[in-house]
N, C-alpha and C positions, 0 to 999 in steps of 0.2 A: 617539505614542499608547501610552499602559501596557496590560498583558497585560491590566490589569482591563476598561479601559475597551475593548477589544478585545473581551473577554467579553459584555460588554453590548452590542457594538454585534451582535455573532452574536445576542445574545437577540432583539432587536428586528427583526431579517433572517427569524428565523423567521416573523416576523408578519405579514412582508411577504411572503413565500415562501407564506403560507396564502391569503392575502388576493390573490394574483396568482395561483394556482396553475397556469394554463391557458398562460400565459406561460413557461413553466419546464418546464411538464410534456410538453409536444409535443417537446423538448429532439432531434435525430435523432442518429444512432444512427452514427459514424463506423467503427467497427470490424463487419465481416460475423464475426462469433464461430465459427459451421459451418465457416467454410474458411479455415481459416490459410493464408496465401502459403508458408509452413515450418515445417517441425517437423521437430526434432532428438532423439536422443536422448542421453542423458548417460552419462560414465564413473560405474562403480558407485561411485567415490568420492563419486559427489555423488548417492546413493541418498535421502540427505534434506538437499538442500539447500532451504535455507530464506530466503532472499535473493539480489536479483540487482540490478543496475545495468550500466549502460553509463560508459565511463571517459569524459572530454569532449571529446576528440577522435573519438568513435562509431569506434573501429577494433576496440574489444574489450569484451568481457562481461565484469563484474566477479560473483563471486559468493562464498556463504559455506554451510556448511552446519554441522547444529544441534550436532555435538558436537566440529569441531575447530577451533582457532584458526589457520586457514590462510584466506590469501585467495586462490582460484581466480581464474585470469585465461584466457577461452575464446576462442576462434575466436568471431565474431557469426555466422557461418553454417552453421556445421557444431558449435560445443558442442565440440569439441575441447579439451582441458585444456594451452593454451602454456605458463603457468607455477604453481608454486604456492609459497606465500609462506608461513612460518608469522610470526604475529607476537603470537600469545599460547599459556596453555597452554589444554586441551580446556575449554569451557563451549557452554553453550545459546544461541550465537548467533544472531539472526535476522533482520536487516536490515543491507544496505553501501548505501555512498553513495560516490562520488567528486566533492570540488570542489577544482576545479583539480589540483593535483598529491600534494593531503593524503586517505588512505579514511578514511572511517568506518566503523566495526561496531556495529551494538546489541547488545548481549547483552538478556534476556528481563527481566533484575531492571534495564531502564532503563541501566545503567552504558554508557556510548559511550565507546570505545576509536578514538582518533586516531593512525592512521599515515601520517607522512611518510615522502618517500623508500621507499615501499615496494618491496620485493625489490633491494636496492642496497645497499652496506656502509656507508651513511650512515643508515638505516631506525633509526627513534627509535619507540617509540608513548607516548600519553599517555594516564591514566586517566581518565574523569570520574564520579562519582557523583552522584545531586541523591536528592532526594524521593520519586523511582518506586520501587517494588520488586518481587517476583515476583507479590504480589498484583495488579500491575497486568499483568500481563503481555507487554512488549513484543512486537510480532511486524512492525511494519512501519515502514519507514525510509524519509525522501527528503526533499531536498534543496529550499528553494521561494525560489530564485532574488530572488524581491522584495523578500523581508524577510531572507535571507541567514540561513536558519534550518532545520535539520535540525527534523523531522516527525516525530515519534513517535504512535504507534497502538496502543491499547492495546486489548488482545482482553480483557479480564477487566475489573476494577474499573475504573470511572473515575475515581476516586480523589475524599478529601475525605468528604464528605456524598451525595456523588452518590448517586442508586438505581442499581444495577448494573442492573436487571427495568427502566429507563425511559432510560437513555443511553450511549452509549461516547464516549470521550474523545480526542480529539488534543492529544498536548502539543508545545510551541517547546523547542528549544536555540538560545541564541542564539551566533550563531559568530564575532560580535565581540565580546561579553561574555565567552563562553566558558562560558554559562551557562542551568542550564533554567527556564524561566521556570514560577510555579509554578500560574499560572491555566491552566485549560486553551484551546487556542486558538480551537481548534471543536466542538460538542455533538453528537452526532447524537443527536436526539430521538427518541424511540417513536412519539410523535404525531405528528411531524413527516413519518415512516415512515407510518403509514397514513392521515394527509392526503393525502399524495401518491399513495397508492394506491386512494383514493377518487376521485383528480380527474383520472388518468395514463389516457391511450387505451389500453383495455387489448387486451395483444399474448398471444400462445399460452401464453404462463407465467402470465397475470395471475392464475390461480388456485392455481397453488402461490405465487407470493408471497403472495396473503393467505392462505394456509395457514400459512403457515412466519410471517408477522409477523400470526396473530390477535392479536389484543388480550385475548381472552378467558384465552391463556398468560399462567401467571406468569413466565415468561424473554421475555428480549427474545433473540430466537434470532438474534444478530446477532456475529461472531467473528472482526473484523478480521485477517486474514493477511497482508497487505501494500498498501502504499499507494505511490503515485506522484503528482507533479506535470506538470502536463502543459505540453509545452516551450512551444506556441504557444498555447493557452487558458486556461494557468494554473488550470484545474477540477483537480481531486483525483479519483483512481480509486484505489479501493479495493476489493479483493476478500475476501470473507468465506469460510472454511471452514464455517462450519453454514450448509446451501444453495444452497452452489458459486456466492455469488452476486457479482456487480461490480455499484458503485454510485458513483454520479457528482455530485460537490460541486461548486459553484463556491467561489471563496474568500469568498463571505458564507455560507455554511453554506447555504445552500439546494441540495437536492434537487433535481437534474438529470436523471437516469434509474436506473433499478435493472434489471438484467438477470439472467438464472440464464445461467452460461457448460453450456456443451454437456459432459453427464457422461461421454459416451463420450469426447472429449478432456481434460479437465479433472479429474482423480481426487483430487487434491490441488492447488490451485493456493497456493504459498506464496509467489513473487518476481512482483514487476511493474516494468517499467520502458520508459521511452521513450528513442528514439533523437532526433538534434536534427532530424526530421522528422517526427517527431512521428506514427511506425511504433512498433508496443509486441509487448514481447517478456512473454509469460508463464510463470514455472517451474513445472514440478510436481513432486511427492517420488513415489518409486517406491511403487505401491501394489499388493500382489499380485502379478498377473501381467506390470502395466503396470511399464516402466521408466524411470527420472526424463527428465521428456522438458521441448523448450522447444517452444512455437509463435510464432511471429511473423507480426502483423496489419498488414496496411497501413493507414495513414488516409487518408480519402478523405471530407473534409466536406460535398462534396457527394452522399453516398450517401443515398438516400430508403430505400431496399426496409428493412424493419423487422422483424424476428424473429416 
């Protein structure tokens, strides 16, 4: 299937995601958000880290933060800093991924930086530019297993024609082309956003979300920070900075749940990533008096109780 007709077939998923809404929208709620199983706090080195993954054998945290070209490698239970790797010079990096044995880094103007062999005297990295640039602003990175394609998330422009005030964008890199594909893979609609929140049982938030996504604003106050694939449901979560909010895709672009994550833990949340049991680790940047901390959520599919 071409990135176009990919495109179209998300268009037409919208229509079905409107038209079933009740189906989708009861969606339950696997992560208890109030009470993390853990939380970490971070060496000041990673005051703004801005990216996080797990490496694929789940023994370590991979992470990056926004001004240096180093890839942090952490204890998963303690944030502890085992090693650090430099593998470019200082920029605005914002997203890692590891597959297999090769990381990835976003930088924010879209360029993906490939390193193998990382921290070894073998350690290569390779540049890639495409189409994006800082107008789009990259901020979330990961990895979707099915289509063997790095996930870019763009907090700003969605590029094209798009209206910035009615969509955000996901773009494909594809990792056997070695190439970004130039349609975007999934929309997130405005409307599609308050379909859902006309049709969604609503829970103790329901009313700062339709605060925060009125319709009656000219901005679509939606500010992608990081994104993740999810190991065993393959749904997309995605956390936003305007709202402190996570929201839940399936891979046809329909709207699964929207939640506001809890402001007294969450001050920044800029990394997201899942372990292969599909437990998820949150990062956040040091904000004030709060210092860059991590929490980690258990999954538990069959949790009912609902925020």
């Amino acid at each position: 299937m071409t990135p176009k007709h990919l495109f179209i077939l998300f268009i037409c998923c919208f229509f079905v995601t409107v038209s079933f809404s009740q189906e989708h929208h009861n969606h339950a709620d696997p992560y208890d958000w109030d009470n993390p199983a853990q939380s970490f706090s971070l060496d000041e080195k990673l005051i703004e880290i801005s990216g996080l993954s797990v490496e694929p054998t789940g023994t370590y945290l991979l992470a990056v933060q926004d001004e240096l070209g180093e890839l942090f490698v952490l204890d998963k239970m303690t944030g502890r800093i085992v090693q650090q790797i430099p593998f470019w010079k200082e920029g605005d990096y914002e997203g890692i991924e590891q597959v297999g044995s090769t990381v990835y880094v976003v930088k924010s103007t879209g360029t993906i930086y490939e390193v193998a062999h990382a921290g070894t005297s073998e350690q290569t990295v390779e540049k890639y530019n495409g189409f994006l640039t800082g107008d789009n602003d990259i901020e979330g990175l990961s990895y979707w297993p099915a289509r063997n394609q790095l996930l870019l998330a763009c907090k700003a422009q969605p590029g094209g024609e798009l209206d910035p005030n009615r969509y955000k964008a996901i773009y494909a890199f594809d990792l056997e082309t070695k190439s970004f594909l130039t349609e975007p893979l999934l929309l997130l609609d405005r409307e599609a956003v308050s379909a859902y929140l006309k049709d969604c049982k609503p829970g103790p938030d329901h009313h700062k979300l339709c605060d925060i996504f009125d319709p009656e604003k000219e901005d679509f106050d939606l500010s992608p920070a990081a994104l993740a694939v999810h190991p065993l449901t393959d749904n997309f979560y995605l956390t936003s900075s305007k709202g402190n909010l996570l929201i839940v895709i399936n891979s046809a672009g329909e709207i699964l749940h929207i939640d506001k994550l809890p402001k007294a833990l969450h001050r920044q949340p800029e990394g997201l990533c899942f372990d292969l049991a599909g437990n998820l680790y949150i990062s956040n940047e040091q904000k004030k008096d709060t210092p860059p901390l991590i929490h980690y959520y258990l999954y538990d599919p069959n949790r009912t109780t609902e925020r």
